[in-house]
N, C-alpha and C positions, 0 to 999 in steps of 0.2 A: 485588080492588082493590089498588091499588098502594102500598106503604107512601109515609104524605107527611111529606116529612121540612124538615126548620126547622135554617136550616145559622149558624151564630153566628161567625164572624169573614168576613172577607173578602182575609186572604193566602195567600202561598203553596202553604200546604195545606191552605186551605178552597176553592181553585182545582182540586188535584188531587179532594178529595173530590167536588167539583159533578161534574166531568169524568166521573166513576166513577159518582155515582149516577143522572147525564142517559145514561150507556153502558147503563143495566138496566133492563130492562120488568117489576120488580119493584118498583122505586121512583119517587117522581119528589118533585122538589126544590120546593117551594112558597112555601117564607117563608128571608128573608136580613135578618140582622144586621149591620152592622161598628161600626166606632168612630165613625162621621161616617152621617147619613141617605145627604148626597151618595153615601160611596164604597158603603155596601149598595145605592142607586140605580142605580149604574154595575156591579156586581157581581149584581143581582138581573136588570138588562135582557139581561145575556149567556144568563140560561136559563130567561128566562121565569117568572121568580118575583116575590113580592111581596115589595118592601122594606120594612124596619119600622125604627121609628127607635130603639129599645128590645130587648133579648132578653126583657123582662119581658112585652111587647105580641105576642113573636114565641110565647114559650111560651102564651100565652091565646089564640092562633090554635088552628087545626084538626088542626095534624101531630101525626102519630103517633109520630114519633123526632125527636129533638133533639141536634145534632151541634156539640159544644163544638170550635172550634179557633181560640180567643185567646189576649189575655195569661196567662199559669199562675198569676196572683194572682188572677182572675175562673173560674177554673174550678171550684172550690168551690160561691162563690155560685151557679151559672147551673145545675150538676149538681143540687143540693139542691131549686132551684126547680121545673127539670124533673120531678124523681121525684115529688117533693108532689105537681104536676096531673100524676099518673100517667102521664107519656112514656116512652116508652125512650130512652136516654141512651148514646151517645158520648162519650168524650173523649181526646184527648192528653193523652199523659203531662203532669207528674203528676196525679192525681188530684183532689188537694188540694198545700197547700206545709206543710201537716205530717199526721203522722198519725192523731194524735185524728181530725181532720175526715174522711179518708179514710175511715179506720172506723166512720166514723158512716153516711156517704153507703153504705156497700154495706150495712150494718145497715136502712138505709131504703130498697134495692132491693128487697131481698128481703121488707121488710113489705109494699110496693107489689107487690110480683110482678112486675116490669118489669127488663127491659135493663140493666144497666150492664157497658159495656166499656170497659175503657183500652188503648186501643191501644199495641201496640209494636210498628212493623213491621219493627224489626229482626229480631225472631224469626222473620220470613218471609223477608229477605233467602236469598239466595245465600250467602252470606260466613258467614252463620248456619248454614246447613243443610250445609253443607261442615263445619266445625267439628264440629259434632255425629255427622255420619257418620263424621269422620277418627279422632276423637277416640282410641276402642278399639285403634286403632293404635301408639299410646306407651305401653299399658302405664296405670299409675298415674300420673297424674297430681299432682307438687307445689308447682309453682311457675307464676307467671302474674304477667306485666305487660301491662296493656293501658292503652295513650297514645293522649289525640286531643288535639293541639295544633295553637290554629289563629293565628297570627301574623297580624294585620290593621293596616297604617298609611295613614290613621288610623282608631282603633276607630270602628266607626261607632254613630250615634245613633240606635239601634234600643233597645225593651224588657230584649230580650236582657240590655242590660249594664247594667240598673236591678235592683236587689237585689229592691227591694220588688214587680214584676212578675214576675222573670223566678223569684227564689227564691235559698237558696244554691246553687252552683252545681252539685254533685252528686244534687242533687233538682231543679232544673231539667231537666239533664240526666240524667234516670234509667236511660236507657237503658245507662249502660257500669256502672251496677251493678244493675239488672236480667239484663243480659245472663247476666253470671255468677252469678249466684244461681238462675236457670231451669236451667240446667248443671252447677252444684256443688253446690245447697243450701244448708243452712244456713250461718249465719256466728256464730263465739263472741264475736269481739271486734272493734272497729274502732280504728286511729288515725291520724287526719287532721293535717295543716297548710293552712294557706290563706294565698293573699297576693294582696293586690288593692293598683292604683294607680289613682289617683282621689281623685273626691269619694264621701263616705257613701251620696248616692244616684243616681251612675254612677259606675261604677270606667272607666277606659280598660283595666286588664289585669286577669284573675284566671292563678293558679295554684294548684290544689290536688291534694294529693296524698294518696291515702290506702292504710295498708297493713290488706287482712280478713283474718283466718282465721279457714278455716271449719271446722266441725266433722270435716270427714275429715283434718285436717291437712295440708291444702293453703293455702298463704300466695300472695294477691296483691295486687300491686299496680298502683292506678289510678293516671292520671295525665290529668287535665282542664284544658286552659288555651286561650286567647284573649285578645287583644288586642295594642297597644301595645309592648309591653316582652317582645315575646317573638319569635323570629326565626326558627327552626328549626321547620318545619311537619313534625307526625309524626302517622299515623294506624296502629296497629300493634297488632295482639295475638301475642300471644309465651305458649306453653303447655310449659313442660314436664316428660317424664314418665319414667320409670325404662328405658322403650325406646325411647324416642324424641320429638320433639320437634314442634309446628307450630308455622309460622311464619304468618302473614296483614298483609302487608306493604302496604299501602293497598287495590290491585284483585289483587294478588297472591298465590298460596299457595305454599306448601312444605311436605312432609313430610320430616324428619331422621330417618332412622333408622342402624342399623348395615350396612341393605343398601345406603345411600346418599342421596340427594336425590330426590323426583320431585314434580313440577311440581303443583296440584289445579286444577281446574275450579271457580272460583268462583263462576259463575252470573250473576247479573245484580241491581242496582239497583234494576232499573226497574219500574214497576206496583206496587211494594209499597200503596198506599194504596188502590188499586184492589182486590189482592188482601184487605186489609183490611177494605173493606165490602162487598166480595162474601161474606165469610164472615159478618160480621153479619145479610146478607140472608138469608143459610141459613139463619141461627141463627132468623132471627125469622118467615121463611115455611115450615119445612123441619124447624124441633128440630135442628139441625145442630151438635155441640158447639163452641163456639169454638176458637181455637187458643191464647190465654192468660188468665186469669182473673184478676179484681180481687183475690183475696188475696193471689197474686202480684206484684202489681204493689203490692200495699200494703206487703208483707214486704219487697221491695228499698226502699220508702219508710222502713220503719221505719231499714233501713239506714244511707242515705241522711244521715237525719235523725239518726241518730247519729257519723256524719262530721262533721255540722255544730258538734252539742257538744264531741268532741273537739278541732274547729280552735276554740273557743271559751276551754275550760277547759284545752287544753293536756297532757288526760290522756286515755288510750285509756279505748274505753266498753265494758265487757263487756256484749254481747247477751245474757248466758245471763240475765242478772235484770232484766229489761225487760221 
């Protein structure tokens, strides 16, 4: 039988997920959520599913996996409900938007003996996989900045730029300190600044910045911003190390070394979310091991979540006593 899965938002990448799991005669898509009955109505009749006008109505249906992709302030709630009536459980990063709850919810997978995954298909990318192959190439690695600034006029009036939905914005956005904590490890200390324009609950811009280091003595720094008040769009990781250097310039690579520049293959984009729950499908018809795991993805939270204290209190947070 096919796994029947129960799909909880209805944008962007709860479109790529349908798409993915209407592509596999391993699953099929049965029950849909969104914010409005309307739009899960208009969203359920593209593939042949039953719209609900609740996640709560959607989880006490029949499906066997329950695929979280809303707001990041409802993913908490909808994850915890799922695991309770024993589902297996998806979700977009983060987990939770702190991590007490995080640690709760994978504490309760595993009573449950059920699923839980957070995806991050950055780690599948091309741009990923290139990095990690290149890496050995520079020698030691100690230094790293990596920026994703996105200039928008005018901000638009999406979640996104709602505090209270979207999270602070380094835990919203998990993935650019994820990224580097799957690569480097651990982290000793963090310290953050933040600056938002706006009201308390929409900012028009964020900027924040934060510098880790991590336990091998490697320092980097992130650098997260959007909206308004910013102008100069940069998407960039920058690594480097005692032989040499990489560069990842939006779709672009470079290797720096002493023998000179040469070009990298960066792969592609595209299918990550497809690639994502075709590996779920393994995982759950096949024992198939994932390709990243919830403690993971909680540990760049606890990160994360210490970014946020420090742009608070103004003082860097040592991880080592946490």
């Amino acid at each position: 039988m096919p796994v029947r899965v129960g799909l909880v938002g209805t944008g962007y990448a709860a479109k790529l997920r349908a798409d993915a799991f209407s592509s596999d005669d391993r699953a099929e898509l049965i029950a849909v959520c969104g914010h409005s009955i309307e739009a899960a109505i208009a969203f359920a009749d593209s593939y042949n599913a039953q719209a609900y006008a609740s996640w709560t109505d959607l989880i006490a249906s029949d499906v066997d996996l329950v695929v979280i992709a809303t707001v990041n302030r409802d993913h908490e709630a909808i994850a915890r409900a799922a695991l309770t009536a024993e589902k297996h459980t998806v979700v977009e990063y983060p987990l939770a938007l702190n991590a007490t709850a995080a640690a709760d919810l994978i504490e309760l997978a595993q009573t449950q003996q059920k699923l839980l995954h957070v995806e991050h298909i950055e780690l599948l990318s091309g741009i990923h996989q290139t990095l990690v192959r290149e890496l050995p190439q520079i020698g030691n690695p100690f230094y790293v900045r990596y920026a994703s600034i996105n200039p928008q006029h005018p901000a638009p009036n999406k979640w996104t730029y709602q505090p209270a939905l979207f999270g602070f914005p380094f835990i919203g956005a998990l993935s650019r300190i994820h990224r580097l904590t799957a690569v480097f490890g651990t982290i000793d200390s963090v310290a953050c600044q933040a600056r938002f324009s706006g009201s308390s609950d929409r900012y028009t811009s964020c900027l924040c910045t934060a510098l880790l280091r991590f336990s091998s003595g490697l320092v980097a720094e992130v650098v997260y911003g959007k909206g308004e008040a910013l102008w100069q769009a940069e998407r960039s990781l920058v690594i480097q190390g005692d032989r040499g250097a990489l560069v990842l310039d939006t779709d672009k690579g470079t290797l720096i070394s002493a023998e000179g520049e040469r070009s990298l293959d960066m792969g592609t984009r595209r299918g990550l979310f497809a690639k994502d729950t075709a590996n779920v499908l393994d995982h759950l018809t096949a024992g198939a091991p994932l390709y990243v795991s919830p403690s993971s993805s909680l540990y760049a939270l606890k990160v994360a979540e210490a970014a946020m204290r420090s742009a608070e209190t103004g003082e860097a947070i040592d991880l080592r006593r946490v």
